[in-house]
SEDRENMI-541130 format. One record per residue (C-alpha): z negated, x, y negated; residue in one letter; residue number from 1. Coordinates in pm, 1 decimal, decimal comma, padded with zeros to 6 digits, always signed. Last residue first. Example, Ala and Ser with C-alpha at 12.3 -4.5 7.8 and 13.67 -1.06 7.14 Angstrom:
BEGIN
+----------+----------+----------+------+-----+
|       up |     east |    north | code | pos |
+----------+----------+----------+------+-----+
| -00714,0 | +01367,0 | +00106,0 |    s |   2 |
| -00780,0 | +01230,0 | +00450,0 |    a |   1 |
+----------+----------+----------+------+-----+
This chain:
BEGIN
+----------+----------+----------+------+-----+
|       up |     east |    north | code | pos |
+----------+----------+----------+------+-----+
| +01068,9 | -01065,6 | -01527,5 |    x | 369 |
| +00846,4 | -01129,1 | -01753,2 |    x | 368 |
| +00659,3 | -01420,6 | -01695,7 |    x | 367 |
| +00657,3 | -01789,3 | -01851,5 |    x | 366 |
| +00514,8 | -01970,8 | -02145,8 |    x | 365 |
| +00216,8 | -01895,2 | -02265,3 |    x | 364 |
| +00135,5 | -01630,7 | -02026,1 |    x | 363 |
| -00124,9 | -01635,9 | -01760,2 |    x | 362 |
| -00210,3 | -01334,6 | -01557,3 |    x | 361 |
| -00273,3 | -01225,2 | -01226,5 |    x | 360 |
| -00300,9 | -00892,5 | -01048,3 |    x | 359 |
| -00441,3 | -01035,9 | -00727,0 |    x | 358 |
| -00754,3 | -00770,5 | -00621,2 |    x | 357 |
| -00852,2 | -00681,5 | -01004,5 |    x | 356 |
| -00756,0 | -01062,1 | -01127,7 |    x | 355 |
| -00991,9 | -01212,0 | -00920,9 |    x | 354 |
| -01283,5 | -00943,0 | -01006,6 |    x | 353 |
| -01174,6 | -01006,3 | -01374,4 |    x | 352 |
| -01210,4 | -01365,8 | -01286,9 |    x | 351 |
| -01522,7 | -01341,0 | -01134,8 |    x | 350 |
| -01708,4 | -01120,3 | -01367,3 |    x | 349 |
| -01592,3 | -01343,2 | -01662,0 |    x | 348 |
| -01726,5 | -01657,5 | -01503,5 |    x | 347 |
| -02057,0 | -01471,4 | -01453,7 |    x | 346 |
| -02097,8 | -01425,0 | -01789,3 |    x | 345 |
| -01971,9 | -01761,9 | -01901,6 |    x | 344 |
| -02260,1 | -01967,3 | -01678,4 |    x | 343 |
| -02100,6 | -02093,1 | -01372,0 |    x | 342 |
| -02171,1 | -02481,7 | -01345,3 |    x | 341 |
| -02470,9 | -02685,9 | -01200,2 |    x | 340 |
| -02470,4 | -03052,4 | -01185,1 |    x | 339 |
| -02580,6 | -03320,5 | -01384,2 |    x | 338 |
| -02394,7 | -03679,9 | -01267,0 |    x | 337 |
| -02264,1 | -03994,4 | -01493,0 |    x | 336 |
| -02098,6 | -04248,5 | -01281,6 |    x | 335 |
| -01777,8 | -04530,4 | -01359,4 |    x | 334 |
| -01583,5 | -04593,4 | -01063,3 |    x | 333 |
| -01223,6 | -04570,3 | -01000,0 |    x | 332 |
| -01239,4 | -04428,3 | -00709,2 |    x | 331 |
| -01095,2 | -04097,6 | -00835,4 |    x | 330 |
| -01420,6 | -04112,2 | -01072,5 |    x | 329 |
| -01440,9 | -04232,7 | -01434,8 |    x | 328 |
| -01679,8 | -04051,4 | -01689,3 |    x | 327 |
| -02021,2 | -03846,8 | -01731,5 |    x | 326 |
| -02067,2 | -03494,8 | -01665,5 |    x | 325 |
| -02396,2 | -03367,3 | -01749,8 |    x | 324 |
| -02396,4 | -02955,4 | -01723,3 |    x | 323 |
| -02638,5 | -02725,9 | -01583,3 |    x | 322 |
| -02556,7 | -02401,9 | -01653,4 |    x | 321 |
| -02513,9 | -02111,8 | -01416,1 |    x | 320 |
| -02584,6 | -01715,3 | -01422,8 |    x | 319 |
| -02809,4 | -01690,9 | -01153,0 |    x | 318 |
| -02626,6 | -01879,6 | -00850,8 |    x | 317 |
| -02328,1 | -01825,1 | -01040,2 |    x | 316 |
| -02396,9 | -01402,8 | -00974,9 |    x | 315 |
| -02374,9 | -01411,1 | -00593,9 |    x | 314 |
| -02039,7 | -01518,5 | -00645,0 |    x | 313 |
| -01967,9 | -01127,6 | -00719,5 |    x | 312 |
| -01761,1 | -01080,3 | -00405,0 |    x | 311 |
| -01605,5 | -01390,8 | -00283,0 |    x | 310 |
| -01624,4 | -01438,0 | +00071,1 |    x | 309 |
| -01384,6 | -01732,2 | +00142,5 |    x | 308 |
| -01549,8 | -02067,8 | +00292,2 |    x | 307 |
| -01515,8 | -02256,6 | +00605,8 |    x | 306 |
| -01551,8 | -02636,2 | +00734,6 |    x | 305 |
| -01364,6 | -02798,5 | +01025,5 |    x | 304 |
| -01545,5 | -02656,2 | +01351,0 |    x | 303 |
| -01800,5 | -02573,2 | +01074,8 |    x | 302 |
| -01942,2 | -02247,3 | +00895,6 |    x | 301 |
| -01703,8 | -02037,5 | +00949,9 |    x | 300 |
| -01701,3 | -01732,5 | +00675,3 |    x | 299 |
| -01325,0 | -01624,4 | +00583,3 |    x | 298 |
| -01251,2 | -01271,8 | +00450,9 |    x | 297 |
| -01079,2 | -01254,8 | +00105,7 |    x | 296 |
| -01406,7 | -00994,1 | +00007,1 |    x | 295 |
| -01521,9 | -00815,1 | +00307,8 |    x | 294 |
| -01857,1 | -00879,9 | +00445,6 |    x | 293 |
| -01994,6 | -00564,3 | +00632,4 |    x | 292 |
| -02292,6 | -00526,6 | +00397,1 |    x | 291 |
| -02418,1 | -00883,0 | +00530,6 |    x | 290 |
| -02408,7 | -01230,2 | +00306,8 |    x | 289 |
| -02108,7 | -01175,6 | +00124,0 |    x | 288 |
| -02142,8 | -01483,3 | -00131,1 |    x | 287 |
| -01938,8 | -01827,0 | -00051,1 |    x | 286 |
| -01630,4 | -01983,8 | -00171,9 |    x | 285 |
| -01502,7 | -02371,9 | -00107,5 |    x | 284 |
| -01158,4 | -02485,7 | -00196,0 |    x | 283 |
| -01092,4 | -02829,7 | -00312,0 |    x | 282 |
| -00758,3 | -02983,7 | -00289,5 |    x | 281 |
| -00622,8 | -03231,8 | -00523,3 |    x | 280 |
| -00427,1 | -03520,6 | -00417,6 |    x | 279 |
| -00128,9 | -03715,2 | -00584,8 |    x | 278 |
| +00169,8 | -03984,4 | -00449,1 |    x | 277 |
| +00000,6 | -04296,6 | -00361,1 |    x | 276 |
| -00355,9 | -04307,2 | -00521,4 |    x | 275 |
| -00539,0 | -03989,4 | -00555,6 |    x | 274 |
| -00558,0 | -03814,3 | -00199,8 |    x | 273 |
| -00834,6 | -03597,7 | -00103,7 |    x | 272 |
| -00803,9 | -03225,7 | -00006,0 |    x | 271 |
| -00951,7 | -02979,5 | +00169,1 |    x | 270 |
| -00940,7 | -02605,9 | +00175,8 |    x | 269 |
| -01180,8 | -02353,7 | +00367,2 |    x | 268 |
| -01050,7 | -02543,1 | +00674,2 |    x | 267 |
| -00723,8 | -02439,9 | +00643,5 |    x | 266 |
| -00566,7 | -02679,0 | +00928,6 |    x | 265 |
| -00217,9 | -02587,9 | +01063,6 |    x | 264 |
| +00046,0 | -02722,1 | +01005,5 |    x | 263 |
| +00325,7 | -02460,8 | +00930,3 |    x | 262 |
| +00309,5 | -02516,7 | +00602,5 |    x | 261 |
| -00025,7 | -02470,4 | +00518,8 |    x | 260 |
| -00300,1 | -02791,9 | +00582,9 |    x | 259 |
| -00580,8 | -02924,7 | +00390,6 |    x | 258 |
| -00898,4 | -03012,2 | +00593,5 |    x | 257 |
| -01012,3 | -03378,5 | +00497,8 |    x | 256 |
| -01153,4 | -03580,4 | +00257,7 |    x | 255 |
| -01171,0 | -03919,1 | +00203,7 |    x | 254 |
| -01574,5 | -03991,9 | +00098,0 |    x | 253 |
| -01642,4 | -04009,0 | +00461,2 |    x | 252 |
| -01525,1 | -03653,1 | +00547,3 |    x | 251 |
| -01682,2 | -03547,6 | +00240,0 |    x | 250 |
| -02069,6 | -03703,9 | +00366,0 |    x | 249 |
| -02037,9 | -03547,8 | +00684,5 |    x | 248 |
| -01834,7 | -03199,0 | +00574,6 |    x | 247 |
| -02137,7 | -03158,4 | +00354,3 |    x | 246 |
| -02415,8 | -03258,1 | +00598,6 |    x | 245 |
| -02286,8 | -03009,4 | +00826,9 |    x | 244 |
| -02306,9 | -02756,5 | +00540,5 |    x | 243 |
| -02723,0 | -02810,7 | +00559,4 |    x | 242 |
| -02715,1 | -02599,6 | +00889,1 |    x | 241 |
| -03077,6 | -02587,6 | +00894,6 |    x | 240 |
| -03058,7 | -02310,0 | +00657,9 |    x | 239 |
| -02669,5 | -02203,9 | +00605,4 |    x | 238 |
| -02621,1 | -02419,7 | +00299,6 |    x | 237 |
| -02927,9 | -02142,5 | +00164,0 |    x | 236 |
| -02592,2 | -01902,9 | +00130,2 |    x | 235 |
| -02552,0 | -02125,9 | -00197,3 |    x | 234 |
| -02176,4 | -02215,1 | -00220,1 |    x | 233 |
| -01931,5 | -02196,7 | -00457,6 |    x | 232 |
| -01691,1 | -02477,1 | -00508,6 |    x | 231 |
| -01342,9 | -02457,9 | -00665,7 |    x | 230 |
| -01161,7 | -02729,0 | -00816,1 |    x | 229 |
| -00773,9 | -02768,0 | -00840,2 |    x | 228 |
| -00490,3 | -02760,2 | -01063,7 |    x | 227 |
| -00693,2 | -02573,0 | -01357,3 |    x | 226 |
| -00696,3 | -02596,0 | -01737,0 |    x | 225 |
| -00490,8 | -02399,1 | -01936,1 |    x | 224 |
| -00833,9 | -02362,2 | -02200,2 |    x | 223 |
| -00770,9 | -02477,6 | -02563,3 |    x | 222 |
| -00672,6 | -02225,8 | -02797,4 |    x | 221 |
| -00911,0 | -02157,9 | -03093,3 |    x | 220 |
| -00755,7 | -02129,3 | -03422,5 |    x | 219 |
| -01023,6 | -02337,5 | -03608,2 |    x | 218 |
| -01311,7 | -02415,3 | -03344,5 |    x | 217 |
| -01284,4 | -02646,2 | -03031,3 |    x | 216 |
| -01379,5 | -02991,5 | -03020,4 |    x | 215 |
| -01178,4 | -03154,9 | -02815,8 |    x | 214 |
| -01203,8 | -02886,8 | -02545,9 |    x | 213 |
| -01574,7 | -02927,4 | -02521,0 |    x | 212 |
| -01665,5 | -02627,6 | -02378,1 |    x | 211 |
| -01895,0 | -02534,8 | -02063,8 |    x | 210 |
| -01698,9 | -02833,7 | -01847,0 |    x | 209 |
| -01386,0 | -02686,9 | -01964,3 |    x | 208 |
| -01466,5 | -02355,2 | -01892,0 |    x | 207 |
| -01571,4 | -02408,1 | -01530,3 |    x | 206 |
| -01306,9 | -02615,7 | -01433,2 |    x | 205 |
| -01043,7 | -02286,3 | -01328,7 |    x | 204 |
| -01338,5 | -02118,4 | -01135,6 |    x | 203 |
| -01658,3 | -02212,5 | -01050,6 |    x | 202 |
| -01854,2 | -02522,5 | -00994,2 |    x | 201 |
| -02205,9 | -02436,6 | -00850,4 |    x | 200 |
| -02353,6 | -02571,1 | -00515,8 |    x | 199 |
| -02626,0 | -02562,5 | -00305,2 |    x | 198 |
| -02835,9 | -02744,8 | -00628,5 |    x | 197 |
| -02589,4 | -03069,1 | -00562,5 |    x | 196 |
| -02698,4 | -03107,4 | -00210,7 |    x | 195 |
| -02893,5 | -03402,8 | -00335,4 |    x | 194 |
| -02611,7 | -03601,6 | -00434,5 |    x | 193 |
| -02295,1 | -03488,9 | -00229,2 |    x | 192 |
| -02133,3 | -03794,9 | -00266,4 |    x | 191 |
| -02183,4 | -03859,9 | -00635,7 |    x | 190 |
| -02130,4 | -03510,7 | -00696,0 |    x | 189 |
| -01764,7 | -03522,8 | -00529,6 |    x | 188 |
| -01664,1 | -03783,4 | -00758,7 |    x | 187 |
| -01743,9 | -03627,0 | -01055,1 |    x | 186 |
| -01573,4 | -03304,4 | -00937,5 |    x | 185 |
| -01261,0 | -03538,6 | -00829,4 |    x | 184 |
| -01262,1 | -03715,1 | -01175,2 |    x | 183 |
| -01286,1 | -03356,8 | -01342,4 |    x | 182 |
| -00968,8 | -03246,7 | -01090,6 |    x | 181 |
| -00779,1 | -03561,3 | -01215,7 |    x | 180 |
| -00806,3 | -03455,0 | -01571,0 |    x | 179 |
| -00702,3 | -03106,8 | -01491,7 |    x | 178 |
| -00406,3 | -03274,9 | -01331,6 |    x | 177 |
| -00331,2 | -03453,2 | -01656,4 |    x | 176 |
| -00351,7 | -03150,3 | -01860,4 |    x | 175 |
| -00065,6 | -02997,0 | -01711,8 |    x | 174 |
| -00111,4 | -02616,2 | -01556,7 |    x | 173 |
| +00216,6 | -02486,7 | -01492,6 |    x | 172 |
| +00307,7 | -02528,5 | -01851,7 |    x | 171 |
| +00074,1 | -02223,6 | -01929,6 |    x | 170 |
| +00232,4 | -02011,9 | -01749,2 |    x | 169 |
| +00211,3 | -01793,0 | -01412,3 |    x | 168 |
| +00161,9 | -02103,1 | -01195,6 |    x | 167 |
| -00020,4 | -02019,5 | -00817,2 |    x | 166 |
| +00168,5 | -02203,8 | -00594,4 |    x | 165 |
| +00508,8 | -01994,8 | -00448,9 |    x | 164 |
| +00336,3 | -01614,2 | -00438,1 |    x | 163 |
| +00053,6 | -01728,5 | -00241,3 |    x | 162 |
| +00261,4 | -02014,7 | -00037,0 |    x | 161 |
| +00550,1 | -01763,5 | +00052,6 |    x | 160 |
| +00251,1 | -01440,8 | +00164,8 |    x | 159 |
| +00066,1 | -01676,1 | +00366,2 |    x | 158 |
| +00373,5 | -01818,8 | +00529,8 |    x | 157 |
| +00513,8 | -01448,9 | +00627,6 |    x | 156 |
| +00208,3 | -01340,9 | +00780,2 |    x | 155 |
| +00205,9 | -01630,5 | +00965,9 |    x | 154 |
| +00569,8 | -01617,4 | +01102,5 |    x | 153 |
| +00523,2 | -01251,1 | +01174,4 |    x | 152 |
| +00171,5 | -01304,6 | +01300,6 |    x | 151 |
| +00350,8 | -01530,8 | +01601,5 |    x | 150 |
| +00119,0 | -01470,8 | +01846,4 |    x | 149 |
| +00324,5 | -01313,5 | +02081,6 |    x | 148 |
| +00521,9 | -00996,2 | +02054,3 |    x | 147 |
| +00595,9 | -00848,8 | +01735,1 |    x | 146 |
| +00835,9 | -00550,7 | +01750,0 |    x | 145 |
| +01154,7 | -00645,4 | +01572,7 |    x | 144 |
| +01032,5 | -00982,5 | +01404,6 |    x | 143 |
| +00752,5 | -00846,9 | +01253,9 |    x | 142 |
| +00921,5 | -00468,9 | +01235,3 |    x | 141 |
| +01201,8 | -00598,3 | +00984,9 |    x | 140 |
| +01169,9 | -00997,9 | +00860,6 |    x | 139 |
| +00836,9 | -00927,7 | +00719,6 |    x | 138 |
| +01010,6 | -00676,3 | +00479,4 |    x | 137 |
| +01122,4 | -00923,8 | +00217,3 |    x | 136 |
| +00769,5 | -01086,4 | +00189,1 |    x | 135 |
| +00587,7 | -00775,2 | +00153,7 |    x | 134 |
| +00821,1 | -00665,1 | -00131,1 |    x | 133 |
| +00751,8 | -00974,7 | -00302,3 |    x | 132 |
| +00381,6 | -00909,4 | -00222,6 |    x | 131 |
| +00346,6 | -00617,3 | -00442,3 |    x | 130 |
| +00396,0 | -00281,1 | -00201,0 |    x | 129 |
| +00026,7 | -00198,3 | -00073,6 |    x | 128 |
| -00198,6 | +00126,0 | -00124,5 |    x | 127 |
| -00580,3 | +00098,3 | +00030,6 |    x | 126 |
| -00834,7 | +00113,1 | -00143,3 |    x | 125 |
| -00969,9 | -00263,4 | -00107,0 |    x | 124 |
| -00594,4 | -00349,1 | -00244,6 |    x | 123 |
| -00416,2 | -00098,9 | -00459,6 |    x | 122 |
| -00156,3 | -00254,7 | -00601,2 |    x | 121 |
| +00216,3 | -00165,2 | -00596,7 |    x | 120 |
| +00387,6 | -00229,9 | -00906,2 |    x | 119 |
| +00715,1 | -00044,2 | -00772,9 |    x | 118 |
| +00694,1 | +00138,6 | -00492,2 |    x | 117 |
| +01002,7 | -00033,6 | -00353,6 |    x | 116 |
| +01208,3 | +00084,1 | -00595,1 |    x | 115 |
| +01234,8 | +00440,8 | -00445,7 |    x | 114 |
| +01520,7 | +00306,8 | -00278,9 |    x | 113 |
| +01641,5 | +00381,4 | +00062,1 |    x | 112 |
| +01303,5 | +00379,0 | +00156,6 |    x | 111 |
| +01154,4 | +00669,5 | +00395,7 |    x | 110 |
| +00956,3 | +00415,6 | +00700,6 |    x | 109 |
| +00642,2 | +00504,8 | +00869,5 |    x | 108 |
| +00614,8 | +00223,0 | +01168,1 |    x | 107 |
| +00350,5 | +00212,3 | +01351,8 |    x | 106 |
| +00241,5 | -00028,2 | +01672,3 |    x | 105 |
| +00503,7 | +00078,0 | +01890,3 |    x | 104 |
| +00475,4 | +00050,9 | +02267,9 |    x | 103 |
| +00836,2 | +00027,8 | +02378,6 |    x | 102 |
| +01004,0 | +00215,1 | +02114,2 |    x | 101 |
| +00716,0 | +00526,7 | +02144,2 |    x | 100 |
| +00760,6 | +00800,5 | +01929,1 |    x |  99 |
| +00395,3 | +00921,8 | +01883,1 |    x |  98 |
| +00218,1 | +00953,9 | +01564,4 |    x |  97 |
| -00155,4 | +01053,7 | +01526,9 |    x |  96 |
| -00073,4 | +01173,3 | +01141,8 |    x |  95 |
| -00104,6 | +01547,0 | +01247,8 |    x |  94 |
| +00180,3 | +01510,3 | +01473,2 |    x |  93 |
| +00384,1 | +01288,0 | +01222,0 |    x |  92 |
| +00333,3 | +01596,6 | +00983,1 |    x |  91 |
| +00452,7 | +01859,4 | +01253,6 |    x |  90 |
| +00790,2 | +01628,7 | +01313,8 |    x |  89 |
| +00840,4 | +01666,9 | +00938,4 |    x |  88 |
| +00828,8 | +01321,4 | +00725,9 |    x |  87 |
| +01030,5 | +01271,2 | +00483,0 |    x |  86 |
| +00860,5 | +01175,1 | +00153,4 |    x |  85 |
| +00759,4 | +00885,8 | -00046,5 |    x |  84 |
| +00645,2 | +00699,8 | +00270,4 |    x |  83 |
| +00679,3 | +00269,2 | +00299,5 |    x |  82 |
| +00397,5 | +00180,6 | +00554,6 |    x |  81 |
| +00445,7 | -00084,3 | +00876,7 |    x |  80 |
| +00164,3 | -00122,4 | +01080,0 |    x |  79 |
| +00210,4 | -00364,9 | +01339,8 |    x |  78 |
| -00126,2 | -00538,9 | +01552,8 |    x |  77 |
| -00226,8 | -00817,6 | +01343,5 |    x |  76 |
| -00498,6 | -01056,9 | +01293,8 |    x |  75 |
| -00452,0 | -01350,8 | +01094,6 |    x |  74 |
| -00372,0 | -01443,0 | +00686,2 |    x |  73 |
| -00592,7 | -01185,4 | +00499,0 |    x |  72 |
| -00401,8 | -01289,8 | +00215,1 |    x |  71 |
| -00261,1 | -01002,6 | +00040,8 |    x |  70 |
| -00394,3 | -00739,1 | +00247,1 |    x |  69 |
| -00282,8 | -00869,2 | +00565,6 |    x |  68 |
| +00057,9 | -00961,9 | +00438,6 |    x |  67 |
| +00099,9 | -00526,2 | +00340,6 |    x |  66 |
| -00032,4 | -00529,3 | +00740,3 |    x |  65 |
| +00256,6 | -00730,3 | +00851,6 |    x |  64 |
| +00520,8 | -00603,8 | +00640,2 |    x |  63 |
| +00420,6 | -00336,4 | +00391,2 |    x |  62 |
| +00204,3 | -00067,4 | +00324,2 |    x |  61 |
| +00222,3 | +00158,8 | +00031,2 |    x |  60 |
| +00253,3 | +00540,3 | +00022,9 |    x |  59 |
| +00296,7 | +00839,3 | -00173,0 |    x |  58 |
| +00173,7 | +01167,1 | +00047,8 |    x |  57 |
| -00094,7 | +01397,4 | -00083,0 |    x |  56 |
| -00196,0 | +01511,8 | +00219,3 |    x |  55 |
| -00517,7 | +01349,3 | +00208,0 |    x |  54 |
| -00386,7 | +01020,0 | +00051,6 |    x |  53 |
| -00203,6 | +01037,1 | +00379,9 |    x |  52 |
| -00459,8 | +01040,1 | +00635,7 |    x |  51 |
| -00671,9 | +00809,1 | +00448,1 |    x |  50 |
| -00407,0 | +00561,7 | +00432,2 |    x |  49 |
| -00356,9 | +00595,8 | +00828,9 |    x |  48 |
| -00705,7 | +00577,4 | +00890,1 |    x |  47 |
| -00728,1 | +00229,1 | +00703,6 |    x |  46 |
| -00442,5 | +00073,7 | +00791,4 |    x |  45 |
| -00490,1 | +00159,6 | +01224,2 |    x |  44 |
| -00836,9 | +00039,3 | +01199,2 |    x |  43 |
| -00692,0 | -00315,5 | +01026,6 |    x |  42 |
| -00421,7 | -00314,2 | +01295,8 |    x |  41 |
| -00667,5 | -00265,7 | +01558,8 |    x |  40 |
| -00514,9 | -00036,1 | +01858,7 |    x |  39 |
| -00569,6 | +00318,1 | +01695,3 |    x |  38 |
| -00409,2 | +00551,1 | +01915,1 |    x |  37 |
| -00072,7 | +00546,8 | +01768,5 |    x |  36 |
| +00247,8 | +00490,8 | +01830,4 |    x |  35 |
| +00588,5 | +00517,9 | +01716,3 |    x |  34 |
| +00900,5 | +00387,7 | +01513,3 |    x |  33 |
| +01003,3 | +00668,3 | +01235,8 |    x |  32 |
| +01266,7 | +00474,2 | +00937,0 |    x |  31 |
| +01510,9 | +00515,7 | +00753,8 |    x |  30 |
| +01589,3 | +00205,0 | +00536,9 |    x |  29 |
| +01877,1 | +00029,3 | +00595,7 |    x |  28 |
| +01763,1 | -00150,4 | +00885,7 |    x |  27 |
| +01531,5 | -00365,8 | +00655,7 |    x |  26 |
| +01851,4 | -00578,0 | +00528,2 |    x |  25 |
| +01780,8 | -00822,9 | +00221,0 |    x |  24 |
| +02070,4 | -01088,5 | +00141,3 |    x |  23 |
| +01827,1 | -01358,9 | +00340,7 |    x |  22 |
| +01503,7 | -01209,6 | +00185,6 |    x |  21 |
| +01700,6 | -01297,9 | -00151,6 |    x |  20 |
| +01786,4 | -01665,8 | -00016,5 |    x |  19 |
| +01439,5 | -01730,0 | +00090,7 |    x |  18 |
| +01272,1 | -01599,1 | -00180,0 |    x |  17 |
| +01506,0 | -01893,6 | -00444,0 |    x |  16 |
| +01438,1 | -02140,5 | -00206,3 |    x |  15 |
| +01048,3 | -02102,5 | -00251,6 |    x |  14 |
| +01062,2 | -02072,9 | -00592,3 |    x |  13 |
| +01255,6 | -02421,4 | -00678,2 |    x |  12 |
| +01366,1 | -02496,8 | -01014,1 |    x |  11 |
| +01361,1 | -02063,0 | -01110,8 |    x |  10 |
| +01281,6 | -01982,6 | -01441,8 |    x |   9 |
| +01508,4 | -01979,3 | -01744,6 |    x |   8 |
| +01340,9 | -01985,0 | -02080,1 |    x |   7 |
| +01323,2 | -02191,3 | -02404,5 |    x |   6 |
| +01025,6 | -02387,1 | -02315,1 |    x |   5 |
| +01131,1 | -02431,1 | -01970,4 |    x |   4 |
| +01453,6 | -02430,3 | -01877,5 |    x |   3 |
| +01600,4 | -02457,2 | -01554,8 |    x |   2 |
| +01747,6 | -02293,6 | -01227,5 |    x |   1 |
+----------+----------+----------+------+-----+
């Protein structure tokens, strides 16, 4: 542990949800282990969350499919869902449940404590426990039932890194990366050049390329700043496959694919290195393009290039500003580049849709806990 700005929070995250999931025990919980006739775990949430909002019965899914809705890590065939209420033999009928050990794809489990319903989200419409809880119970039907794959591990990777590197505070953000992620930006329009109008800066930047943070008015606060930079991008990228000419010229700039912990490429994040120790990722966004685009969702564009479907992005392409940033590059190099950035409104749209499906906030100086 440490202290930061008066308060304790925890030196290292990541060790600190590995030890609790290690005290936590699953097995205690009652639970019904079945199957059911839908055989796509994303099929199998949705009917099964209309089923019981119908009959009126609390919910919130968890394990596998609760690490679905957080960060639409993989495909997934176990349904674990915490229940309010036990469950009658005639209600597990009318559910589509079948007790089946060897073929189980659902489990409906009656918590031992009612605390696991606390500040669940709703996610797309569909109940889910928040993602600490998610995290604890990928160690019970994930590792009991999954076969093959390995969506356990992955579910349980996407849900660590989420919860592990996005700051809460204030002091999580240092002005020195934001600094380096301006250089990068600068950098990466010198490179990109002419595919500049394909893209608009969004996100954590955006406000401090709008608004001169130097020169702010009496009793304004200055913007946190951001740790990396996030690109939207025009669906016109996909006419005559212009994106190929982005991962060209970025691959030769120095950047690459970012990878997650277990080592495997996330193509709709790369990064560049900044001298010996730093780096700062980049992580590219595009518009639903069809009606059956789900927000979170990936859209491959390139062996090594994707981009997240980001509901609402649409509106950067008509709410933007075009902005003149001038300064020093990662390489070092002096340039001065105009390039389009998300006008306010649209910025506003984003993050509250952001915040709607993630819950986040950002406190001066650490959460509640």
């Amino acid at each position: 542990m440490r202290r930061a700005g008066g308060k304790i929070e925890a030196a290292d995250p990541k060790h600190l949800l590995d030890a609790w999931r290690e005290q936590y025990d699953f097995q205690k919980h009652h639970h019904h282990q079945g199957a059911h006739r839908s055989t796509l775990g994303e099929e199998l949430v949705r009917t099964l969350a209309k089923s019981l909002s119908a009959k009126k019965i609390a919910y919130a899914m968890t394990g596998l499919a609760g690490a679905w809705l957080v960060s639409h890590f993989a495909g997934f065939r176990i349904v674990t869902a915490f229940v309010g209420e036990a469950l009658s033999s005639r209600v597990l009928d009318e559910l589509g449940f079948r007790a089946d050990d060897a073929g189980a794809n659902l489990w409906l489990v009656q918590p031992n404590d009612e605390a696991v319903f606390r500040h669940q989200e709703d996610r797309d419409g569909v109940a889910c426990v928040h993602p600490l809880q998610v995290y604890l119970d990928l160690q019970g039907p994930s590792r009991a039932g999954q076969r093959g794959g390995g969506a356990g591990s992955k579910g349980l990777l996407a849900v660590r890194e989420q919860m592990t590197t996005k700051p809460t505070t204030v002091t999580g953000y240092p002005s020195s990366q934001t600094a380096l992620v301006r250089s990068t930006c600068l950098y990466v329009a010198t490179k990109l050049g002419d595919l500049l109008d394909d893209i608009v800066v969004v996100g954590g930047l955006a406000p401090t390329l709008l608004i001169d943070q130097d020169h702010l008015p009496p009793g304004a606060e200055r913007h946190v700043g951001t740790l990396d930079l996030d690109v939207g991008l025009s669906l016109a990228i996909l006419d005559d496959r212009r994106y190929e000419e982005i991962v060209a010229r970025l691959t030769r700039a120095g950047f690459s694919p970012d990878k997650n912990e277990a080592g495997n490429a996330t193509r709709q994040r790369w990064r560049v290195a900044v001298g010996a120790t730093a780096y700062v990722s980049v992580d590219f966004l595009i518009p639903p393009s069809t009606a059956t685009d789900k927000g979170g969702t990936l859209r491959h564009l390139d062996k090594d290039l994707a981009a997240v479907i980001t509901p609402g992005l649409g509106l950067a392409s008509r709410d933007r500003e075009k902005v003149n940033l001038k300064g020093t590059t990662i390489a070092g190099e002096a340039a001065e580049r105009d390039l389009w950035v998300c006008g306010p409104g649209a910025f506003v749209v984003l993050k509250a849709l952001a915040f709607d499906g993630r819950g986040e906030t950002r406190t001066p100086t650490t959460s509640s806990t």
